[in-house]
Each structure stands twice: as C-alpha cells, then as structure tokens.
N, C-alpha and C positions, 0 to 999 in steps of 0.2 A: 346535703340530701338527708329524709330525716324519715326512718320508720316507724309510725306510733311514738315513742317519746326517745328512740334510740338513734345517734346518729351515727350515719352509716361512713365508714374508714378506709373499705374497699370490698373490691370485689372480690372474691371467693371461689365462686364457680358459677357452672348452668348447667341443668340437664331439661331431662323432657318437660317435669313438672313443674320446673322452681328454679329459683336463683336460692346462692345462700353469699350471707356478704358477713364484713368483719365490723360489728357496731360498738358502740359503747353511751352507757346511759347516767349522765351526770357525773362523770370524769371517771366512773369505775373501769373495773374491770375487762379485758377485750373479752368478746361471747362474737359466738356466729349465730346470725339470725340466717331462716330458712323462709320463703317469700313463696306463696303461692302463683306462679308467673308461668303459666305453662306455654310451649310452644305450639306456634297454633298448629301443625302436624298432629300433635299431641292431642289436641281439642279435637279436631277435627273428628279422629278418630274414638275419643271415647265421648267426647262431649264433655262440658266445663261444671256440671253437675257430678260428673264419677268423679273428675280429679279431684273436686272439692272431696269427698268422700274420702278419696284415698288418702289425700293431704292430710284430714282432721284424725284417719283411723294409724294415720304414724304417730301422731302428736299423742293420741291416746296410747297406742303402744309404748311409747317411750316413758311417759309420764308415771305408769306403772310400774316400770322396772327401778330398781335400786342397785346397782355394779358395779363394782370398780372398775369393773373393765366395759364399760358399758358407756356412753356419752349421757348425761345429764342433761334434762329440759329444764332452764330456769321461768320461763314465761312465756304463754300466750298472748294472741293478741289478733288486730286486724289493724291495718294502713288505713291511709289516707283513702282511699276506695274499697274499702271492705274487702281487702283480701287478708285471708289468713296468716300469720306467721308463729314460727314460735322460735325460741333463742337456745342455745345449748353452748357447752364448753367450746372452747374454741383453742385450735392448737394448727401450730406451723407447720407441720412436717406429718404424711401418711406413707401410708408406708410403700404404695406405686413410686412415689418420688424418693425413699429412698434405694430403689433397688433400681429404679430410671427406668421402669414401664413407662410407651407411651399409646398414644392408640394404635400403632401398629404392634399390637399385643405378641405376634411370634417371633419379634427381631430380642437377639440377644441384651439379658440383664446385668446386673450387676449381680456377684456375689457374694451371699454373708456367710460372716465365720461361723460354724456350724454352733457356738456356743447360742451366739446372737438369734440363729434362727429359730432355733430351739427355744429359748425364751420366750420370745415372740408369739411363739403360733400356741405354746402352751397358754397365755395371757388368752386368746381369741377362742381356744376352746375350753375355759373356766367360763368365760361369756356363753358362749354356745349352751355348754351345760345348764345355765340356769335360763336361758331361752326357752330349750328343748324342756325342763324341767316343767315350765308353763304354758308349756304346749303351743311356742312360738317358733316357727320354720323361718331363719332372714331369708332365703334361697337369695341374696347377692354379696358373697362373700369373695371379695377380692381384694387385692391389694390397698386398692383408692378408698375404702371403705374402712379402712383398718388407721386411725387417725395415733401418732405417738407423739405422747409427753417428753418435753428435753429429756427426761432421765427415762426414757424408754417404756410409759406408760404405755400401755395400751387402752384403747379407747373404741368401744366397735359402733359404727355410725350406719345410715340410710336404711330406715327401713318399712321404704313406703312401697318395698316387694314383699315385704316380711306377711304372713296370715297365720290364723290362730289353726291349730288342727282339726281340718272336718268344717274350715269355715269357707266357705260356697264366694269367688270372685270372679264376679262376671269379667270377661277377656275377650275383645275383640282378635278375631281371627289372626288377624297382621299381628297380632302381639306377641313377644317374646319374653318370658322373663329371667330373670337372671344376664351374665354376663357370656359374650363367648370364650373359648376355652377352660372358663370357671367350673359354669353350669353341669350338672350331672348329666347323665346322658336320659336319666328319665325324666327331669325337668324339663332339657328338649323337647322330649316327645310328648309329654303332659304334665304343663306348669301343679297342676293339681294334685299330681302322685308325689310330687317333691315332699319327704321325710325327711327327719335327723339326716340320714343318711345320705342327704344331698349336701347339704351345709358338711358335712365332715367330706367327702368329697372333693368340696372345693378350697378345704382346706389343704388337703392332699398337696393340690395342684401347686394352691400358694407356699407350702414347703419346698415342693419339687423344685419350684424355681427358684428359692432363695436359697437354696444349696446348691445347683446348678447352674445360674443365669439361663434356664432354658424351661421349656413346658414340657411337660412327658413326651416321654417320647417310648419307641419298643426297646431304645437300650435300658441297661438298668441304672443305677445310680452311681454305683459303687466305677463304669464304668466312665464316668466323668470325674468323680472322685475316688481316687483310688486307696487314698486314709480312709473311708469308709469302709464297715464291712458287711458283710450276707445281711447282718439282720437290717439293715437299713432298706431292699431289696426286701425281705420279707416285709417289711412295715408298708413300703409303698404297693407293693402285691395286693396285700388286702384292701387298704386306704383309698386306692383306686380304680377296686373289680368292678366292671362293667356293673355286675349286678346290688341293688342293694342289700340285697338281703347274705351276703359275703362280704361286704364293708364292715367294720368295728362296728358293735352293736352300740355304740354310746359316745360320747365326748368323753366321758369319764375312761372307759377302756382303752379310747384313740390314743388320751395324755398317757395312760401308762405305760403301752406300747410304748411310747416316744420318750420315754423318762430311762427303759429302762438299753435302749439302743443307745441312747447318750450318756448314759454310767459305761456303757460298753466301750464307748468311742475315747472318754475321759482315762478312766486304766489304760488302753490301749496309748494314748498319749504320754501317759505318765512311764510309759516301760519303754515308749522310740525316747525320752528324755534322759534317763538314765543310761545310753547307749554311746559311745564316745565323739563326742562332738567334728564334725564335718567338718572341714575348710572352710575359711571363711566367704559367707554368697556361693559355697558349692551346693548347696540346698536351691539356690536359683537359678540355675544352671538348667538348661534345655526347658527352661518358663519362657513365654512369650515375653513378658514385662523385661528390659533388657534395664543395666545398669550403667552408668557414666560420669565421669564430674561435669560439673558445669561451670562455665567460667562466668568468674563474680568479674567486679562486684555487682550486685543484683540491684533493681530499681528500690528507695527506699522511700520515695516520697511518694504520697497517698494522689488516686484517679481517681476522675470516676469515668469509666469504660463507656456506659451508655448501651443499652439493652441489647442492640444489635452485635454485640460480641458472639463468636462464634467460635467452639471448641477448637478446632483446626488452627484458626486464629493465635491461640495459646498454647502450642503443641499438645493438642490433647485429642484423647481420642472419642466417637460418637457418646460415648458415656461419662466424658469431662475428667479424664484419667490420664495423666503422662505418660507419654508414648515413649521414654525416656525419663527412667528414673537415677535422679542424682544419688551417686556417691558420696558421701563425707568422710571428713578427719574429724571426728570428734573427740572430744575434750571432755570431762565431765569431774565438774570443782564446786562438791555437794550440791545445792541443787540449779547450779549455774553450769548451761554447757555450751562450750566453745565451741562454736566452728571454724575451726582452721583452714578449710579450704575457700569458705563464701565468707570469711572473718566477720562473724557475724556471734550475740552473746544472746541465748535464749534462758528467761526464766524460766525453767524446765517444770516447775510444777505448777506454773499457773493460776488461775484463778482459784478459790476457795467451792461456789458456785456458778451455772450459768447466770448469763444476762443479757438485758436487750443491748442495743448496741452503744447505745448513749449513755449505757451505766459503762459501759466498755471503755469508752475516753474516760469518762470521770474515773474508771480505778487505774488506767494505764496513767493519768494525771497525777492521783495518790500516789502510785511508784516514785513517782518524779520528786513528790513535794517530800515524801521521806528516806529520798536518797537513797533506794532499797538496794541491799548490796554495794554501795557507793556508788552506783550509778543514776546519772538525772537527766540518763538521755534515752526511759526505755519510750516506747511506741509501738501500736497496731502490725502486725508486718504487713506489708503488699503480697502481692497476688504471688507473684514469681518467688518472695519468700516463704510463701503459705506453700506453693507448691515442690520447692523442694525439698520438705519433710516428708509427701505422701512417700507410701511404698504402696504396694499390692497385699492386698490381704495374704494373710498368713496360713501356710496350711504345712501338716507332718512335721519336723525337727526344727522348722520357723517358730514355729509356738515354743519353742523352748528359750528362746533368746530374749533377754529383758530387754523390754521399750526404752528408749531414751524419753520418752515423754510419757506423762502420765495416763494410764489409759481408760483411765474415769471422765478422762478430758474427751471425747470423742468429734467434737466439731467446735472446734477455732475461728472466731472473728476476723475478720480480714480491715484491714485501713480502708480497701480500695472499696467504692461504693457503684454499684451498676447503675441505679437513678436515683435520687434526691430520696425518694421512700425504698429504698432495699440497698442492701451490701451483698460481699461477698463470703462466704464462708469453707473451710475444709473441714472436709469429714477424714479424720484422720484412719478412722475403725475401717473403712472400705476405700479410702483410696482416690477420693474423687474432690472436687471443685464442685459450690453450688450455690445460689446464692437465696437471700429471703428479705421477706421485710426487717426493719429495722428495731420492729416490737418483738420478734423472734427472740429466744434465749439460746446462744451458746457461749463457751466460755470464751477465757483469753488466756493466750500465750504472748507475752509481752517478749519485745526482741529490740537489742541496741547493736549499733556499726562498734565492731572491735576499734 
C-alpha cells in the first residue's frame, strides 16, 4: 500500500479524524504519516469540510514550531484521492504504553521512579512553554500524546485540538474537547475558556499518575508514597486547584516548583543512604511484589508465542509484571555475572547503544565470532530469562543498592518474537514485559547456559 510516494509499514493508530501509519520513502528513514480519514460519526457531525480545516490548521500549527521537544513535520502532501497528509518523526514507545494506560483510563498504572517522572514531565512542560509563549493552547495533554525517544526523548504530538489564543472554533454541541480525566475542569465546561492553565493541569494529572499509578484522588501524594514529602502535596495543591487563576501562573514557574521538590527528594535520599544498611530484601518486606527462586533450568531456545498470549499465561500480572519475583545467587567476575542458581552467564554491561532487532542478532553474532570473554555460545535470552532479572521499581533505601545491570540499559531485547513483525522486550527501569515491532531500538543483554 502506498501514500503519495510513501510506502506504508503499518498501522499506527485511529481516532475520530485520521489514521496515522508507519511509512517509509525510498528506503529512508521510518516517519509516521497522519491521513485525513475521518469517521463517518465524525463527518456526520461536523461535516468533511471542518475536518478538512482542522486537519490542514494542525499541519500548519506544527510546521511553525521548531522544539526539541516538540514532533517535527517533515512533508505535506495528498493520496491517491485527495486526501490530505503530512509525515512527522516517528518513534516506538509514548508514554500511555509505558505506564500501561488503557481506555479504561481509572484501572491502576504502572509506576515511575520518581527521577524518571520528573524528567519526563519537565521535557513536556519546556514544550508547553514555548507553545504558550506563541499563544498556542494543545488542551489534549495526555499520556498517549507524549511520544518518547529510546533514550527518553520527549516528543509532544496531536494537535488538531490545539488553537491559537482568542481564536474563535466553531464546535458542535455533542463535542468534547480534550480527554477525560486529563481535561481541566473549565475545558469541560467551555472548550473556549481553556488557557495555559488547562494544559498545565493536565499536566498535573499525568504526574500524579506516574508517581502513583493512579488519578487524583482527595488523598494526597505523599499518602501513597510515603519517601515523598509535604512539598510534593503542596506542588499538587496548586497544580490541580479547581480554579485557574490558583494554578502556577506559567510552565516556567510549574518546572521550577517541580525542580525544586525534586532537589528536596534527592538530599532526602542521599541522607536514608548513608544510614546503616537493612538486611538483606528487609527493605521488601510487607511490599506486595513477593520474592522466590525459581527453579531452572529456564527455556533457552527462542518462540515465537503468537499474539494471543496473555499475561496470566506467563505468571504475570494485568500490567505484564511477575507476580513472583525470582531470587538469585549472584556471582559478579568484572563485567561477567554468574547465575548460580538458573546457571546462567550474563554480559552484564551490554550493548554499547540501542538497536532494532536484527542489528540485535548481528551483535549477539559478533560476540560469537570474537569469542567475547571466551565464550561462542552468547545468544538473545527468552522470555522466562528476560523475566527473571525484572524486580519492582525501587523506592526509599532500594535506591541505595547497585544494579547488577547497567541502568543506562533500560529495555532488553528478548530472542522470543510475538509475530513474524514484533518481539518481545523488558523494561528493566519499571519492571514489566512488552513487546514492539522489530524496527524498535532497545538494547542487548546477551546471556550463555553455564
């Protein structure tokens, strides 16, 4: 299938307006193209001349802007029928998928170590900033919208809800904009009123939950995480007051609040570290995530599963997480570590950079052909070997204990492959099982049978 001179890889997504698919044009680069293709619901209700409007006033929005943190338009265009498109960066992983949002938007998420989150939402509101700077409102800031580079770029996408300030959009009645539980509560009530101070709002929210795996709620913060302290609790105080005009008057003021509650958390950290080290796993003690050995040996030749796998399937729980987490005997002989219990030999520091997956064989191949560490039998691990390195994110006097793996490495290729175009992958940083196409980058941790 082929749009204008791009041909199309796969599918991507759909919403009301559009499909966007994964193309590539003369062997380059992958880009995602954005496809004027609206649902006839859709149509129905505005009619195929607004969508077209709103379609070409995103194209224009975006083609203005210049961000790092911003998605890039590399080309316009129309199909084979005159419909509109235009192409943009293109990347694996946003950030709804990594915290395992699904459309049941209130069921428990995943969550991030509070470094990661913090990162994150700071990259989304240096975007904001230069949005609001040019007197552009996105009002749909959510998780799914927030697209990240292997190495945890940030990327902020869709915005064919986005208007200029003071700029007049006609809206059928039935129409909503924004997301639920994103949206401010005066976007609710009048898409039009939406200021800065919606879009920082639902920033809010997407903190809230990637510190908590949950949505606001009337507890506070600090009561789900208890290494947090007051000011965290004050940040979300303001961040989330009903009213706007008691929100952070800026993106600029939001980051700094948030800059300096995370120097607050960091000291706080660095003085439970210096404090005399617990028993070993007494820090996991009275945690859900429980601990155990597993009895080896583990599968070590490569599947492939087939799409219908199902987390239960693999002891894991709704959010792809062991529901039992293995103990080991480690071993560590420079950057070679022994598993004595699954006798199993991991190149502990892994790859140099990410890579798609087929560069993955070819380097796990190179091991081979240069006898790395004398060994010529390294290989991909499987699934059951990828899964018993996860643990549970780290939180209090956990953070004080060095990784056994390098923690630049964040998401591990897996041998086993779900269908002919995707694999399996772990996310080591959060703990979970997930898998992607095969053009995806992440790294390798090569592993041999003792």
């Amino acid at each position: 299938m082929k749009i204008g001179d791009y041909t199309v890889r796969g599918l991507l997504g759909r919403g009301g307006m559009g499909a966007v698919y994964k193309v590539q044009k003369n062997g380059g680069p992958l880009l995602a193209l954005k496809l004027l293709d609206p649902a006839e619901m859709f149509v129905a209700v505005v009619g195929m001349r607004e969508a077209e409007n709103r379609f070409l006033a995103e194209a224009r929005a975006l083609s203005s802007l210049r961000h790092s943190h911003i998605v890039s338009i590399h080309d316009q265009g129309r199909d084979q029928q005159g419909r509109p498109f235009f192409t943009m960066d293109y990347s694996c992983q946003n950030l709804g998928d990594l915290i395992g949002e699904t459309y049941m938007v209130e069921e428990p998420s995943r969550v991030l170590p509070v470094g990661r989150a913090v990162a994150l939402l700071q990259q989304v509101l240096s975007a904001l900033g230069a949005l609001h700077d040019r007197g552009i409102i996105h009002r749909d800031i959510k998780p799914f919208n927030v697209l990240l580079t292997a190495k945890w770029q940030v990327k902020l996408i869709d915005f064919g809800l986005s208007r200029l300030r003071g700029e007049q959009i006609l809206l059928h009645r039935s129409e909503k904009v924004g997301s639920p539980y994103y949206a401010a509560p005066e976007q609710e009530l009048d898409p039009a009123a939406a200021g800065p101070a919606a879009d920082l709002y639902s920033c809010a929210v997407m903190l809230y939950r990637m510190l908590s795996g949950q949505l606001p709620q009337e507890r506070q913060l600090t009561s789900l995480r208890p290494e947090l302290s007051a000011c965290w609790d004050d940040f979300f105080h303001t961040a989330l007051a009903p009213a706007p005009a008691s929100r952070f008057a800026s993106a600029e003021e939001m980051s700094t609040a948030l800059s300096s509650c995370f120097s607050s958390w960091e000291q706080g950290i660095e003085q439970v570290c210096v404090l005399p080290e617990r028993a070993p796993n007494s820090s996991r003690a009275g945690r859900s995530p429980r601990f155990a050995p597993w009895p080896g040996p583990l599968r070590s030749s490569p599947v492939r599963t087939g799409p219908r796998r199902r987390p239960e399937q693999l002891g894991l729980d709704p959010l792809w997480r062991p529901q039992i987490f293995c103990s080991h005997d480690f071993l560590q002989a420079g950057t070679l570590l022994h598993d004595r219990t699954l006798r199993l030999v991991w190149d502990r520091l892994g790859s140099p950079e990410p890579m798609d997956f087929p560069a993955a064989i070819a380097y796990v191949q190179a091991l081979n052909s240069a006898a790395h560490h004398g060994i010529q039998t390294w290989r991909l691990p499987t699934l059951p070997e990828l899964l018993s390195l996860l643990e549970p994110v780290r939180q209090g006097q956990e953070l004080c204990q060095p990784r056994q793996f390098a923690s630049s490495h964040p998401r591990l290729w897996c041998a086993d492959r779900r269908t002919h175009l995707a694999a399996w992958f772990a996310n080591m940083e959060l703990g979970f099982l997930g898998y992607s196409d095969l053009s995806c980058q992440h790294w390798v941790c090569a592993v041999s049978s003792a």
